[in-house]
C-alpha positions in Angstrom: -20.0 -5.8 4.5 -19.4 -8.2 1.4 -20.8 -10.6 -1.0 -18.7 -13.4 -2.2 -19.2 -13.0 -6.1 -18.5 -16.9 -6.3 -17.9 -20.8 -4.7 -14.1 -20.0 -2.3 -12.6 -22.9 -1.6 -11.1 -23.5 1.6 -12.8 -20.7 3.3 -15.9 -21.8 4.8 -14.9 -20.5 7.9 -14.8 -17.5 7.1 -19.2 -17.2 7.4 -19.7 -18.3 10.8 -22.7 -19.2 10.5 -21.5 -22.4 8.8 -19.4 -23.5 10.9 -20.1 -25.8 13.0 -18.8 -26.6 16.3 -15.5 -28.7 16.3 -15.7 -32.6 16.5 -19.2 -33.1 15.4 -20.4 -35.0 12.8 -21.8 -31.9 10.7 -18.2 -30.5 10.8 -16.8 -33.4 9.4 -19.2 -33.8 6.3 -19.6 -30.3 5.0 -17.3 -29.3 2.3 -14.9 -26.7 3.3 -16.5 -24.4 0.8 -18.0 -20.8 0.9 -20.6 -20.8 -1.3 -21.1 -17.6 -3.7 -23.4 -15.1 -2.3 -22.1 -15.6 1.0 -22.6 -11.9 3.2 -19.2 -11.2 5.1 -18.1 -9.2 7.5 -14.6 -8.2 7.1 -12.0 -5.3 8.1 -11.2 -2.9 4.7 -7.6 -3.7 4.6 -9.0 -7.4 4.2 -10.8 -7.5 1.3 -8.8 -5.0 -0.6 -7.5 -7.1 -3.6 -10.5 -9.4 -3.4 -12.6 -6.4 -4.3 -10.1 -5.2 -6.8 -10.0 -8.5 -8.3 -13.9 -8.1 -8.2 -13.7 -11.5 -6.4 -16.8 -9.7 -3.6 -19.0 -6.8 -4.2 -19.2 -4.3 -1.4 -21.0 -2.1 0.5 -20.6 1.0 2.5 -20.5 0.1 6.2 -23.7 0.6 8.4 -22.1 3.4 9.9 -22.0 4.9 7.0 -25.2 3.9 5.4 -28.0 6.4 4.0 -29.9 6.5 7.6 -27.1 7.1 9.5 -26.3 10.0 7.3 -29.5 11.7 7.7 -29.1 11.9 11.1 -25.9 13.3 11.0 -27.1 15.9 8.5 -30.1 17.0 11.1 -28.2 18.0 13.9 -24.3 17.5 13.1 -23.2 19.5 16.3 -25.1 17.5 18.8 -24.0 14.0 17.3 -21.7 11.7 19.0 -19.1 10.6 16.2 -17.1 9.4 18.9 -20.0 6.5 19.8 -19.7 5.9 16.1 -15.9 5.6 15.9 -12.8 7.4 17.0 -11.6 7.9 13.9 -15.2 8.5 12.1 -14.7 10.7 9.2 -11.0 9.0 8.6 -12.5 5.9 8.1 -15.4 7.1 5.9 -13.2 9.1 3.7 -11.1 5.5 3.5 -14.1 3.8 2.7 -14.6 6.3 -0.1 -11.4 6.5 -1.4 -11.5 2.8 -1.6 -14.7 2.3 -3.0 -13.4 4.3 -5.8 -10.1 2.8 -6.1 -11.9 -0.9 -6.5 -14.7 0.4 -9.2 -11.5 2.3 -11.1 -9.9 -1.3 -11.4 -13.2 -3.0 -12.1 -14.0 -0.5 -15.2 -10.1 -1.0 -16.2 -10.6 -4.8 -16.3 -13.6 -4.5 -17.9 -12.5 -2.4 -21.0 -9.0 -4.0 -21.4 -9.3 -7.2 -24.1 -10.0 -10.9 -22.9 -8.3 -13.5 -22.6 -8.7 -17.1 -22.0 -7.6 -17.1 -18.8 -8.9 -13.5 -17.7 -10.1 -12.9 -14.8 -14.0 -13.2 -14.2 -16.2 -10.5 -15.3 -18.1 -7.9 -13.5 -21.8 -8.7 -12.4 -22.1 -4.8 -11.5 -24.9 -3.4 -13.8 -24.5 0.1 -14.5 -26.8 1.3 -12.5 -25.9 -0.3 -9.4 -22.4 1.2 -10.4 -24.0 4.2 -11.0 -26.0 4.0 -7.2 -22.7 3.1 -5.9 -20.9 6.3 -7.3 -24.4 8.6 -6.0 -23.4 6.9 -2.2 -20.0 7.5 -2.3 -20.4 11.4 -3.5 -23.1 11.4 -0.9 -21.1 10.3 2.1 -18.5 12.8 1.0 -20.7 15.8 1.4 -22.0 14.3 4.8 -18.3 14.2 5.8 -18.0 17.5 4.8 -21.0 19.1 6.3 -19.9 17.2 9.5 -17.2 17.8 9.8 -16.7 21.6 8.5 -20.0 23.0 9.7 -21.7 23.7 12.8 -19.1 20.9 14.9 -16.0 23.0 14.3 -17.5 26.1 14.9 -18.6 24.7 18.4 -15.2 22.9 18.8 -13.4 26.2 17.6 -15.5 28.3 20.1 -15.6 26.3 23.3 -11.6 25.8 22.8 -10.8 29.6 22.5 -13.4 30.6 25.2 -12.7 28.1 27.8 -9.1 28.3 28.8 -8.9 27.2 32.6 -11.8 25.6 32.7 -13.3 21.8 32.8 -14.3 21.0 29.3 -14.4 17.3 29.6 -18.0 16.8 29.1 -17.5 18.1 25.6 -14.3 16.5 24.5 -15.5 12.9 25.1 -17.9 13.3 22.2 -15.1 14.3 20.0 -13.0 11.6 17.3 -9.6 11.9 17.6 -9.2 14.3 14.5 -11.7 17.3 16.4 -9.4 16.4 19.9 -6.6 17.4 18.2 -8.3 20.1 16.7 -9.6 21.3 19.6 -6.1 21.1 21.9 -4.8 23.2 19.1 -7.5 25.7 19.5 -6.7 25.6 23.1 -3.0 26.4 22.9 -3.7 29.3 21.0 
């Protein structure tokens, strides 16, 4: 999820919930504009440069979110990461590295000299930079607990103890990553 940081022209569409349908009258008297503040959804590789640019603000993903978190962190073998996303802890170490990426540009921009025609400045306080830096270390540790702890010591074990037998019921909870993992373990 992002927030437009000001007015983009031409990209109204892009919010649907102004939109309106084709042909009517609304349609054809609203400005093609979306306004600043405007909360979008959009895929990472999307909104890249805008956030580079520091043209939106982000934030993490609701999969990824503080609540979701804690209830990985409760009971990290019994959780479904596959429900969540195939490719779960890929895309949260992306969303991460990404983060950091954008906020490393940000600071850059903001401590090189001005110009007249720079580009817009940051409307990040520190501290929300400094909350955003406390989620992003956070989410890495989830990761890591996740993903290192009791899961692959269950994954590791039924793989190795289980040769000839049916193990689907515990391979369809698994991302891609702990399949392979797993098969791996297996062959061995």
């Amino acid at each position: 999820p992002c927030t437009t940081q000001f007015d983009f022209v031409g990209l109204s569409h892009l919010d649907e919930s102004s939109v309106a349908p084709i042909g009517s009258r609304k349609r054809k008297q609203k400005r093609d504009v979306l306004p600043e503040g405007s909360r979008l959804k959009l895929p990472l590789w999307a909104v890249e440069k805008w956030g580079e640019l520091n043209f939106i603000r982000t934030r993490l993903p609701k999969l990824h979110c503080r609540r979701s978190r804690e209830q990985l962190v409760s009971d990290p073998a019994s959780a479904d990461l596959r429900a969540r996303g195939e490719r779960y802890v890929q895309a949260g170490i992306l969303v991460c590295d990404w983060t950091e990426h954008c906020m490393q540009k940000i600071a850059e921009r903001e401590a090189a000299p001005r110009s007249s025609g720079s580009i817009r400045s940051s409307t990040l306080s520190r501290a929300d930079n400094a909350e955003m830096q406390r989620e992003i270390a956070e989410l890495r540790n989830t990761l890591r607990e996740v993903y290192t702890g009791a899961r692959l010591r269950q994954s590791l074990d039924w793989s190795l103890s289980s040769v000839g037998q049916d193990v689907s019921h515990f391979t369809r909870r698994l991302t891609v990553l702990e399949k392979k993992l797993f098969e791996v373990g297996l062959d061995a």
